[in-house]
C-alpha positions as CSV (number, residue, x, y, z in Angstrom):
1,X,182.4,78.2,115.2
2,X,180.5,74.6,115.2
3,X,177.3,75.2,113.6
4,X,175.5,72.8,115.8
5,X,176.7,75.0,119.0
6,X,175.5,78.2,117.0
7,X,171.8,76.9,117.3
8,X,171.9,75.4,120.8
9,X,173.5,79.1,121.8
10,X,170.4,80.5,120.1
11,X,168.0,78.1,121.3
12,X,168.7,78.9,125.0
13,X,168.7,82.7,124.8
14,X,165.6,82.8,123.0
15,X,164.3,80.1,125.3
16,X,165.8,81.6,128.7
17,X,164.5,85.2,127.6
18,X,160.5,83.7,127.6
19,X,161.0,82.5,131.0
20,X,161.0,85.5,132.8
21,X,157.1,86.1,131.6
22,X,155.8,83.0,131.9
23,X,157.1,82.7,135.5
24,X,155.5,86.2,136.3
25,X,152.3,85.0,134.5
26,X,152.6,81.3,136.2
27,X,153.0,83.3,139.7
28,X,150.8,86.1,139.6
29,X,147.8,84.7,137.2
30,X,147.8,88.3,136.1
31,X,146.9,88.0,132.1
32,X,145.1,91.2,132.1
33,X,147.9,92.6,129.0
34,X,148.2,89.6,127.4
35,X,146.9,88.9,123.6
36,X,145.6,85.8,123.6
37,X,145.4,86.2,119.9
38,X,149.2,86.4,119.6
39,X,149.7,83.7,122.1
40,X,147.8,81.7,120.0
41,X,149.3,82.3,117.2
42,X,152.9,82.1,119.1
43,X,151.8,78.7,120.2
44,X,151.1,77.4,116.5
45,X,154.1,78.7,115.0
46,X,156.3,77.2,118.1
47,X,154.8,74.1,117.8
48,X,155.5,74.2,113.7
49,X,158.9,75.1,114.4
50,X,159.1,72.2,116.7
51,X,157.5,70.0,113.8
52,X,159.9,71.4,111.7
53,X,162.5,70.5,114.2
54,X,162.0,66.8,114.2
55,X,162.1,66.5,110.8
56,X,165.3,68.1,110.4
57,X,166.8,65.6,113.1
58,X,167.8,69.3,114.8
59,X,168.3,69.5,118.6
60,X,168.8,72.7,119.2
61,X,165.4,73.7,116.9
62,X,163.4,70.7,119.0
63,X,164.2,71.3,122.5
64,X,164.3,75.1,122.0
65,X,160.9,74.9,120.8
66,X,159.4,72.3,122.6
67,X,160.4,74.0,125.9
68,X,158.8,77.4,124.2
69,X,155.5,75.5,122.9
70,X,154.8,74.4,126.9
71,X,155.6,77.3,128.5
72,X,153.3,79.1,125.4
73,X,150.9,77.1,125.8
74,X,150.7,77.2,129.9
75,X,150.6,81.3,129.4
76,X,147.4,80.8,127.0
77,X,145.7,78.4,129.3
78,X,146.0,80.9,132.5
79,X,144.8,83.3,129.9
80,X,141.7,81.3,129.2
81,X,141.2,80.4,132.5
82,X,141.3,84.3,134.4
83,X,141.8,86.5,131.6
């Protein structure tokens, strides 16, 4: 199997599988059992895998993560906001 196509099938499941939360959280506002701690820390290690990413040249690690970082990052911030 093409390596390439092993990482973009990676990328989108562990992508896809963090949508399902964020959209609840995006919908519902409700943050009550959310860490902000870990989505913090989430948020920095997405975003360093994303750096990482982009210095590798490596599509599936960039678009996996950047997608990740945003929808992170939009959790944390709802968090902030009514948690």
């Amino acid at each position: 199997m093409n390596t390439e196509l092993i990482g973009y099938l990676a990328a989108s499941l562990t992508t896809l599988s963090f949508f399902p939360q964020a959209l609840k959280t995006i919908r519902t506002r409700d943050t009550h059992a959310i860490s902000s701690g870990m989505y913090a820390t989430f948020s920095v290690g997405v975003a360093l895998w994303f750096a990482y990413g982009v210095t590798l040249g490596s599509w599936p690690i960039i678009l996996a993560n950047g997608i990740t970082f945003l929808l992170a990052v939009t959790i944390l911030a709802l968090k902030i906001r009514y948690g």
